[in-house]
C-alpha positions as a Python dict, from the first residue, in 0.01 Angstrom:
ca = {
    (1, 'X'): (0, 0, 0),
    (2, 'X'): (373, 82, -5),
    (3, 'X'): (511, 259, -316),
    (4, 'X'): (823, 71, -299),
    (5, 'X'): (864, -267, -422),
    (6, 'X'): (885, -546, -126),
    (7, 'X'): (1202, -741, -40),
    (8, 'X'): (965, -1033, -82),
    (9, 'X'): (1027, -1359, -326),
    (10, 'X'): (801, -1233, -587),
    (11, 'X'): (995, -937, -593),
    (12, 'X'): (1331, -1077, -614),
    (13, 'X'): (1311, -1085, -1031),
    (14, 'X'): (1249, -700, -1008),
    (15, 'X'): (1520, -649, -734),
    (16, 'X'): (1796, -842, -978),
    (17, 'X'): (1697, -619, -1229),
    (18, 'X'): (1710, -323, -1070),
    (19, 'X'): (2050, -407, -895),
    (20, 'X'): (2191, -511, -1199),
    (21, 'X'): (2054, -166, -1421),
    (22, 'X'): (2233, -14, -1108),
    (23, 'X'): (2557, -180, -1114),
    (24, 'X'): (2569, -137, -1464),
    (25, 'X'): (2506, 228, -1458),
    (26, 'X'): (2793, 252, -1186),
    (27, 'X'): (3044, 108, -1455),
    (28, 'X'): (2963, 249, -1728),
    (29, 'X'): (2969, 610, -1506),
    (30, 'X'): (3295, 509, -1451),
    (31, 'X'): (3371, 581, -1823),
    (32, 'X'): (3729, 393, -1826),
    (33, 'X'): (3919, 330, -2142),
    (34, 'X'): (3777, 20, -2197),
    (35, 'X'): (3423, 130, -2136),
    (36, 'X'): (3484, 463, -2371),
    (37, 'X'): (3652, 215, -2651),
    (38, 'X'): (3359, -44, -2681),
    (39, 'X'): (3078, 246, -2706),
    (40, 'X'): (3337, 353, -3012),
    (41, 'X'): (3380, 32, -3138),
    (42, 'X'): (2960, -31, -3105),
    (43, 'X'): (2909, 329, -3298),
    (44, 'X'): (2865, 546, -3052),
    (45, 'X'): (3058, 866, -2966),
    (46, 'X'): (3257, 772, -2642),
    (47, 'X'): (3089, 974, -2379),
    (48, 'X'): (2775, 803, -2461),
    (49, 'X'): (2874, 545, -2141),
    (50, 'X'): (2750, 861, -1936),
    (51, 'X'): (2426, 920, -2141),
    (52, 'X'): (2356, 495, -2059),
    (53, 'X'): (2490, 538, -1714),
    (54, 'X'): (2220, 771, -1661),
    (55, 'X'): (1947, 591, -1791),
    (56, 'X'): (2011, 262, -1658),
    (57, 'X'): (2013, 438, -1327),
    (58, 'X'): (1677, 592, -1416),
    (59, 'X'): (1548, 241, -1522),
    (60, 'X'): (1683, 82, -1173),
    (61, 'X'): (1503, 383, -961),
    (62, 'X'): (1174, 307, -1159),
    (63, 'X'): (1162, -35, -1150),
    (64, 'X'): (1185, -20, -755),
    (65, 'X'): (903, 217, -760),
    (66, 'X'): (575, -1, -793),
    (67, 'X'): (372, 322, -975),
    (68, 'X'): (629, 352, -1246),
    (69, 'X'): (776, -17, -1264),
    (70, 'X'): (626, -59, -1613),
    (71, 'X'): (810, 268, -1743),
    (72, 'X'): (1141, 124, -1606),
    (73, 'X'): (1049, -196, -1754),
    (74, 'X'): (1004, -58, -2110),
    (75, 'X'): (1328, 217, -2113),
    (76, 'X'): (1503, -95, -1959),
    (77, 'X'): (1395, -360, -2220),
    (78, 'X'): (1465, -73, -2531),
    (79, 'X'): (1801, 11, -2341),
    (80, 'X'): (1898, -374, -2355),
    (81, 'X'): (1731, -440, -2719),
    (82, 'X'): (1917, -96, -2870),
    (83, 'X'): (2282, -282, -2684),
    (84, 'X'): (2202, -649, -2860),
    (85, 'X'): (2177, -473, -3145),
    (86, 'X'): (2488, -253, -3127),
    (87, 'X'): (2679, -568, -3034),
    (88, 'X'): (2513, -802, -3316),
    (89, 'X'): (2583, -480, -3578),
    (90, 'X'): (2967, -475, -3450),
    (91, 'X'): (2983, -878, -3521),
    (92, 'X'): (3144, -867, -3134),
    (93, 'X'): (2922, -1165, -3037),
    (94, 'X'): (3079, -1248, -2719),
    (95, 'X'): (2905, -965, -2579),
    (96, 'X'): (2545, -987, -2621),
    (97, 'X'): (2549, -1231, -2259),
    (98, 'X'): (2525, -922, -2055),
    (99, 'X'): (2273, -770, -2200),
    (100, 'X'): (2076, -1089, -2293),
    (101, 'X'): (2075, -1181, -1951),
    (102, 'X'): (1946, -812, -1830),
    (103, 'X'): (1649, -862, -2067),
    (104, 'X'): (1578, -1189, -1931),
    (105, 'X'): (1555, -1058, -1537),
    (106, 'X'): (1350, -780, -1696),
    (107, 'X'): (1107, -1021, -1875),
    (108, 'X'): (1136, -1223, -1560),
    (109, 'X'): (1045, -884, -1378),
    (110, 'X'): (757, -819, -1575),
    (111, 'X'): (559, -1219, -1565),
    (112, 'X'): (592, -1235, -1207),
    (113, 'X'): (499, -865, -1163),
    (114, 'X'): (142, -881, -1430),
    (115, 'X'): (23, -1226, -1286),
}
């Protein structure tokens, strides 16, 4: 039994999330103005994008892992749940898509990946 998840179709929910936790770790490592001013604007102090960078990169190496998928799967949902409700706090509505829509490929993730 591999360790890694499979490049098959009932991986693909896991793979989007993982390439997505990994994409969004890349920008937010980026830590441009815009980045640093919305992790202000959302409470935080503004190198906080690197702390998040980090652990969505954590989550996307973990989900791709089949032994510790359900770890990435939980710091990935509370990472998405704590950024809805940053957003929702700040009244900046607009932006809850993103990490709505990370959520759902984790949730996604996680049916296809218990049944």
């Amino acid at each position: 039994m591999s360790y890694l998840i499979s490049f098959s179709p009932g991986d693909a929910a896991t793979l989007a999330a993982a390439a997505a936790f990994l994409v969004g770790s890349i920008v937010n490592a980026t830590a441009l103005k815009t980045i640093r001013d919305e992790f202000v604007r959302y409470g935080f102090p503004w190198w906080w994008c690197w702390v998040t960078a980090l652990l969505e990169f954590t989550t996307a190496i973990l989900l791709v892992l089949r032994p510790t998928f359900a770890i990435g799967a939980a710091l990935g949902s509370c990472i998405m749940i704590a950024a809805i409700f940053a957003v929702v706090r700040a009244r900046d509505f607009r932006h809850t898509r993103a990490p709505a829509v990370f959520l759902l490929l984790l949730m996604i993730a996680i049916t296809v990946q218990v049944s």
